[in-house]
C-alpha positions in Angstrom: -13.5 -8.6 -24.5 -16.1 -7.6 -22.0 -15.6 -7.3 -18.4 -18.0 -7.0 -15.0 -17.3 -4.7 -12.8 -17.8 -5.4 -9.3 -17.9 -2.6 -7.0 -18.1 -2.2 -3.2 -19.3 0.6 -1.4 -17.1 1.1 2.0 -15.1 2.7 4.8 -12.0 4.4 4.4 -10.6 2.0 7.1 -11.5 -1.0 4.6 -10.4 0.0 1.4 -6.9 -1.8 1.8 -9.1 -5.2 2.8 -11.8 -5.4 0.4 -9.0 -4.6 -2.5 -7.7 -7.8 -1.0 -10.7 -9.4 -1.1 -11.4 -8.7 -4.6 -7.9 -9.6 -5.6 -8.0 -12.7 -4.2 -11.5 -13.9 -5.6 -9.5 -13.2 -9.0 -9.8 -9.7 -10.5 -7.5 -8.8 -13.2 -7.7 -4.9 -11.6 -8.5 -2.4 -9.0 -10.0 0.9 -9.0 -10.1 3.1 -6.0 -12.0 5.7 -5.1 -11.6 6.9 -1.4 -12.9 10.1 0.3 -9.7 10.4 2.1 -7.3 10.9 -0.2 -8.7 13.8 -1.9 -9.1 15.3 2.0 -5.5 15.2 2.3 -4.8 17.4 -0.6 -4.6 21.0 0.6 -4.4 24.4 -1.6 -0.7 25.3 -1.1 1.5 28.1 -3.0 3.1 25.2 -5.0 -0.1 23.2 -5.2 0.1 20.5 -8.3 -3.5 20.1 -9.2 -6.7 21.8 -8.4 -8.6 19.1 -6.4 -12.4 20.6 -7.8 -10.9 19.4 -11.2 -11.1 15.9 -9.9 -14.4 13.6 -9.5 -14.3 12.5 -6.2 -16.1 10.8 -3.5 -16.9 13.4 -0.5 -17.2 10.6 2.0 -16.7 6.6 2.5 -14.8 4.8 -0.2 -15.7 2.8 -3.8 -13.7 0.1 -4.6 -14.4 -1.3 -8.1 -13.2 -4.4 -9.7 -12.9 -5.8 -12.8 -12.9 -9.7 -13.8 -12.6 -10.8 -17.5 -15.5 -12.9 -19.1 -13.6 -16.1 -18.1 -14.7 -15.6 -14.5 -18.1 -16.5 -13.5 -19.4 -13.7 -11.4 -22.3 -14.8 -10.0 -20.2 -17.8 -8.8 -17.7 -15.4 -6.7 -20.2 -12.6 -5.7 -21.4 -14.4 -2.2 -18.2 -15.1 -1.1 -17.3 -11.7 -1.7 -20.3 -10.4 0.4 -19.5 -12.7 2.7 -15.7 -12.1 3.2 -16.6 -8.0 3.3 -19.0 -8.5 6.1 -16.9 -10.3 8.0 -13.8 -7.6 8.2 -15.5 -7.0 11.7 -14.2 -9.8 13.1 -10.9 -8.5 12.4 -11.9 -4.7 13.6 -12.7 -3.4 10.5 -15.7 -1.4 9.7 -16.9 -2.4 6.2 -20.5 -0.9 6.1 -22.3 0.1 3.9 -20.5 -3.0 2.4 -22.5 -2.5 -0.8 -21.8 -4.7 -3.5 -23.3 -4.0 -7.2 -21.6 -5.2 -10.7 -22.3 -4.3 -14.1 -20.9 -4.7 -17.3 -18.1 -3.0 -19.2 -15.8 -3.2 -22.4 -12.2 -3.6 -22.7 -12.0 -0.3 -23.9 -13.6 1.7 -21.1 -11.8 -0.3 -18.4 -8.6 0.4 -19.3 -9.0 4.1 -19.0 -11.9 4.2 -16.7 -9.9 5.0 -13.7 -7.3 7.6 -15.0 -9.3 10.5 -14.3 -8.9 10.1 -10.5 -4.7 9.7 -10.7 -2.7 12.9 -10.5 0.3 14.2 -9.2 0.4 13.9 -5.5 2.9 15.5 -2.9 3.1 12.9 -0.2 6.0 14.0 1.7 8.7 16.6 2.2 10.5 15.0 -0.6 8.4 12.1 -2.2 6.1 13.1 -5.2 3.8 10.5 -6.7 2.5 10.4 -10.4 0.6 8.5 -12.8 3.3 6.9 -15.5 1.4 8.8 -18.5 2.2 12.4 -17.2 4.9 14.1 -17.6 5.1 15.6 -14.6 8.5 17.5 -13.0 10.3 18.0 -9.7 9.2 21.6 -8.2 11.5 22.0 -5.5 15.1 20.6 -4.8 15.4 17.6 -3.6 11.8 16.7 -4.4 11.6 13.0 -6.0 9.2 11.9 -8.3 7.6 8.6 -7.9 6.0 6.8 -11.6 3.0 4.6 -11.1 1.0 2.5 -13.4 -2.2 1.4 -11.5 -3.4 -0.6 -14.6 -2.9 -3.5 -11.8 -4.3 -1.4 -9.2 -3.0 -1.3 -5.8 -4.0 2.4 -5.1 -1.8 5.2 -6.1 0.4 6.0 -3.4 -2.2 8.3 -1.0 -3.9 6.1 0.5 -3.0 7.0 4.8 -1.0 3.9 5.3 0.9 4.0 2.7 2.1 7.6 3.2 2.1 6.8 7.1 5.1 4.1 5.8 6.6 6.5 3.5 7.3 9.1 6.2 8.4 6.5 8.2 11.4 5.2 6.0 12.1 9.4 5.4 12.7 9.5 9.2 15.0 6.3 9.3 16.4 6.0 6.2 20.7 7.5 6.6 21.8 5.5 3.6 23.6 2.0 2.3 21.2 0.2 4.8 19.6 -3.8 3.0 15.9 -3.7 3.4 12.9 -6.4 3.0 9.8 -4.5 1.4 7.4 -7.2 2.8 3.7 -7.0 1.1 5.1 -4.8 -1.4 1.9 -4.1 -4.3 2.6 -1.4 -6.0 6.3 -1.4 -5.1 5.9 2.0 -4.1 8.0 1.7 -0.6 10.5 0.1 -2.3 10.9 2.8 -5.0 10.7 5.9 -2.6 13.5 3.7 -0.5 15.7 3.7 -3.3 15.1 7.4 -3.8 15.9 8.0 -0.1 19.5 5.8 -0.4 18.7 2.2 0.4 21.0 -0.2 -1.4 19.9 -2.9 -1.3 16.1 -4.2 -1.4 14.1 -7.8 -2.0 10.6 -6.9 -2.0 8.0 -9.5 -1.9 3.8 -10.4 -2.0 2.3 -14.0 -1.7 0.0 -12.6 -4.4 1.6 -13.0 -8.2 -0.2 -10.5 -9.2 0.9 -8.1 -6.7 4.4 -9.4 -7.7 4.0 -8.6 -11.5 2.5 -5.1 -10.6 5.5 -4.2 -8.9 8.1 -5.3 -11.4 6.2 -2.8 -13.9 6.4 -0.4 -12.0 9.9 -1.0 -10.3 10.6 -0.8 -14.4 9.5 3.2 -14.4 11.7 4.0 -12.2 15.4 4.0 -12.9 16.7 4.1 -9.6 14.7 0.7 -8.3 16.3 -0.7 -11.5 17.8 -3.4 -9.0 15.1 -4.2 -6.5 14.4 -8.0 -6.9 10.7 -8.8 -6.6 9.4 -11.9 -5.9 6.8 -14.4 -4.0 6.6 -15.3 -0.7 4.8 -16.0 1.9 6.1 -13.0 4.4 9.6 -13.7 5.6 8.8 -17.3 5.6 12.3 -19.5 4.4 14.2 -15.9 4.7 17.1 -16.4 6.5 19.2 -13.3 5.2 20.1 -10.3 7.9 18.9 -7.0 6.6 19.0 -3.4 8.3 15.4 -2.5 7.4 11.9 -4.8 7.5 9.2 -2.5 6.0 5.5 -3.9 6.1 2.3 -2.1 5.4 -0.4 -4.9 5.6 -3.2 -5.5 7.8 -2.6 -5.7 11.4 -3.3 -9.6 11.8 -0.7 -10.2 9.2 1.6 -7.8 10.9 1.6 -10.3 14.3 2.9 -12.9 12.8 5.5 -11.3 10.8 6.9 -9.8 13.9 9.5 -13.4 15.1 10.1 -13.3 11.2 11.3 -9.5 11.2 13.1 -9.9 14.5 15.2 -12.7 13.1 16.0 -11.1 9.9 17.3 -7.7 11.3 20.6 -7.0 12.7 21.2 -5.4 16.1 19.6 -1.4 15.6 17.8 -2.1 12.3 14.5 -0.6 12.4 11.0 -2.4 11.5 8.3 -0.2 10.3 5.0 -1.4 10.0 1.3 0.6 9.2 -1.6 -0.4 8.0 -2.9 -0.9 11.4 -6.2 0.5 12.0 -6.3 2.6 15.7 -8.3 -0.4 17.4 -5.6 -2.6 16.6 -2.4 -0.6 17.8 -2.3 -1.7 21.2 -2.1 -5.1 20.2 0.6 -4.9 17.4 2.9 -2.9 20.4 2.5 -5.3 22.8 3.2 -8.2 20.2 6.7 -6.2 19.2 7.8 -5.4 22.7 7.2 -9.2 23.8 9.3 -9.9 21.1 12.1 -7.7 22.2 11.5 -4.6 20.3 11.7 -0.9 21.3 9.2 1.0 20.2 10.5 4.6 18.5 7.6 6.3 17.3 3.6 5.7 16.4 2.7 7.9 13.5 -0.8 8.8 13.0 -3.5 9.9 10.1 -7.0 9.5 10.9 -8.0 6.1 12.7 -4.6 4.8 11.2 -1.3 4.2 12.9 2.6 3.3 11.9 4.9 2.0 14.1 8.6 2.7 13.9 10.6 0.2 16.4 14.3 -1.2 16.6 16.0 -4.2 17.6 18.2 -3.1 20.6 21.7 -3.3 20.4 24.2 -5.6 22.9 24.4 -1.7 24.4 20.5 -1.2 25.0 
């Protein structure tokens, strides 16, 4: 079968919304190659890779997508133009926001992005690695996360998702129910498990997304019992959990925060990133009107998390 890749030429802040983009408008995969994540790989004693082994970007981002030969590019492509440019209305920074496709086999898809995935030390104790290496814990207590990005929804470095991870390490005390809301990858719901959540329902409003996760949900032993399924956010969830984790775009963020509020029990936490610095202020003030307290903003770059509780009769 052939293939067309479509690729876009971005900011780091946009990666996370233009692979949206290119989901929606129907691509069976995403590659991504951001600047950023390389940056945040520094030579250490116990240092995993060498980073000048890796092709990499040195700035900006490339966000490549593939759609099978049933999909009629040139149909899609202004809408994708279109839906890229217009990320500035929702603070974004998309430029150069150059779009290009070309064509390419089934064979050099399928392996075209493995040379950018390696082992990558996120956290203190949260390792991420590509399914096909057989890579091993270094230090006690260090846990190793297995990804296959065949489906493509970044490997794990990207800042907001790591923001989120070090989020649910400060949190996290055991036993607690969590909702893993936008999941992807799955990726917060397997480093929860690692960390000692019980119980977690992930979901995505994407089915794609949805399958993604269960694969890689599968590779890890430990998230043998996360469900995963559609939804549209917390929409029809009427179930009290101790945890709401969400790393999606700000916008989506706002109206999740009534659905969060009423699905967490008095002193469970909601942690939210993906929120690009511009948009911070705005996401706050949407959780404290609500009735949340706000714990901690965690930072990396022009990204922020936000760790917050619901307040207990006590507060």
């Amino acid at each position: 079968m052939e293939w067309t890749e479509v690729s876009v030429i971005t900011s780091n802040e946009a990666v996370e919304a233009v692979c949206n983009i290119l989901q929606e408008a129907g691509a069976s995969g995403v590659k991504i190659d951001d600047a950023a994540d390389y940056q945040h790989l520094q030579a250490r004693p116990d240092e995993i890779l060498d980073l000048k082994e890796i092709p990499h970007r040195t700035s900006g981002a490339e966000v490549s997508a593939y759609y099978p030969e049933t999909v009629f590019v040139p149909e899609i492509l202004p809408t994708i133009r279109q839906r890229v440019s217009g990320l500035q209305a929702f603070g974004l920074d998309p430029s150069p926001a150059e779009v290009t496709t070309k064509a390419v086999s089934d064979e050099n898809w399928a392996t075209a992005w493995q040379k950018y995935y390696h082992p990558v030390r996120i956290t203190r104790y949260l390792t991420v690695t590509p399914s096909w290496e057989d890579y091993q814990p270094v230090q006690p207590h260090e846990h190793v996360i297995r990804l296959d990005p065949g489906m493509a929804f970044g490997t794990g470095t990207h800042p907001t998702t790591q923001l989120s991870l070090t989020a649910l390490e400060m949190v996290v005390r055991g036993g607690e129910r969590m909702y893993d809301v936008g999941t992807g990858s799955g990726v917060l719901s397997i480093a929860a498990k690692y960390l000692g959540v019980d119980r977690i329902t992930a979901f995505d409003l994407d089915d794609v997304a949805v399958r993604s996760a269960k694969v890689n949900l599968a590779l890890n032993p430990v998230a043998d019992d996360v469900v995963a399924k559609p939804n549209d956010l917390l929409n029809g969830i009427h179930e009290p959990v101790d945890l709401v984790v969400a790393n999606i775009l700000a916008a989506i963020i706002i109206p999740l925060v009534p659905q969060a509020w009423e699905n967490l029990t008095p002193g469970g936490h909601f942690l939210t990133s993906g929120i690009i610095a511009d948009k911070l202020d705005e996401v706050v003030a949407a959780q404290k009107q609500q009735g949340f307290i706000i714990d901690n903003i965690l930072q990396m770059k022009d990204w922020r998390g936000v760790i917050a509780h619901k307040p207990t009769e006590d507060e």
